[in-house]
C-alpha positions as CSV (number, residue, x, y, z in Angstrom):
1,X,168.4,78.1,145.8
2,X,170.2,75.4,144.0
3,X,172.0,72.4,145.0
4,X,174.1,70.7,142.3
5,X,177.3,68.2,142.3
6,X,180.2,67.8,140.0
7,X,183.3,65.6,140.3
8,X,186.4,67.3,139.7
9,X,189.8,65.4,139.1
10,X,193.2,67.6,140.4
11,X,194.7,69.9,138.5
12,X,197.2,69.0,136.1
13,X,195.5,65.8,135.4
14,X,196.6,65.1,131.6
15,X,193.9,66.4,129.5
16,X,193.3,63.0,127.5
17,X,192.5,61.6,130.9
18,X,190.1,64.0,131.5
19,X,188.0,63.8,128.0
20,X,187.8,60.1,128.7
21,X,186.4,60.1,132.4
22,X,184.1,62.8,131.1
23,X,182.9,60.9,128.0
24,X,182.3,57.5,130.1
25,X,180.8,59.5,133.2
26,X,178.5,61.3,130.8
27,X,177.4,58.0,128.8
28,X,176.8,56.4,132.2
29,X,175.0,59.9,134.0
30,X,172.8,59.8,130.1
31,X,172.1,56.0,130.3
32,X,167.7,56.2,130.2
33,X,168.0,53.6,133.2
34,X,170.3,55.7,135.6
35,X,168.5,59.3,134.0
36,X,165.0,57.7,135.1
37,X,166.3,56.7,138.6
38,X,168.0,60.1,139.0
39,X,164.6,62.0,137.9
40,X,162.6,59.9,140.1
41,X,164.6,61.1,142.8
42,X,164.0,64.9,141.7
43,X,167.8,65.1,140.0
44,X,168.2,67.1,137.0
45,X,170.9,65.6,134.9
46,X,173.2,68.1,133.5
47,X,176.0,66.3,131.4
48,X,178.9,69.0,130.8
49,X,181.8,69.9,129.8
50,X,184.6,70.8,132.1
51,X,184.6,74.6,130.7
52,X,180.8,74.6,130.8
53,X,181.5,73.6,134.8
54,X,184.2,75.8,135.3
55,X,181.9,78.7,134.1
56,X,179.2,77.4,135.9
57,X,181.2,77.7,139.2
58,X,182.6,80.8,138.3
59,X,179.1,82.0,137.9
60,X,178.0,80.7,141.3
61,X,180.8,81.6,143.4
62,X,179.8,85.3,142.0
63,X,176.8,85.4,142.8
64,X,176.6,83.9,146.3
65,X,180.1,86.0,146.9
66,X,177.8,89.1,146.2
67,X,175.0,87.9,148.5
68,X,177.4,87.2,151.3
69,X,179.0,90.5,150.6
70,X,175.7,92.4,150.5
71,X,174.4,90.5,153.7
72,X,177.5,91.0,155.6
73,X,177.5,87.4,156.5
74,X,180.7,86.0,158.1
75,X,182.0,82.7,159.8
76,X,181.3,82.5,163.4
């Protein structure tokens, strides 16, 4: 199992708005002093690009849909 973490912005957010917080979170997530830290903790840095995350999620949501699916597991 995998536990990861993104930061979404709401939809309709102008698109120029989104390449630039992506572009400046991604320098600052790629900096060697905040990758080291975030490795030493055991965090995986993956740097993306909001299609590469929406994909991502797509992905996931499939997959664990069809393992909640094949499980039968529901909400108490």
């Amino acid at each position: 199992m995998l536990t990861w973490h993104a930061l979404l912005a709401p939809a309709g957010t102008p698109a120029a708005l989104t390449e630039k917080l992506q572009t400046e979170i991604q320098r600052g997530l790629l900096a060697p002093a905040a990758k080291e830290k975030l490795a030493g903790d055991g965090v995986e840095v993956v740097a993306s690009t909001p299609a590469e995350l929406d994909a991502f999620m797509r992905a996931d949501m499939a997959r664990w849909g069809a393992v909640i699916k094949t499980a039968r597991i529901r909400p108490d």
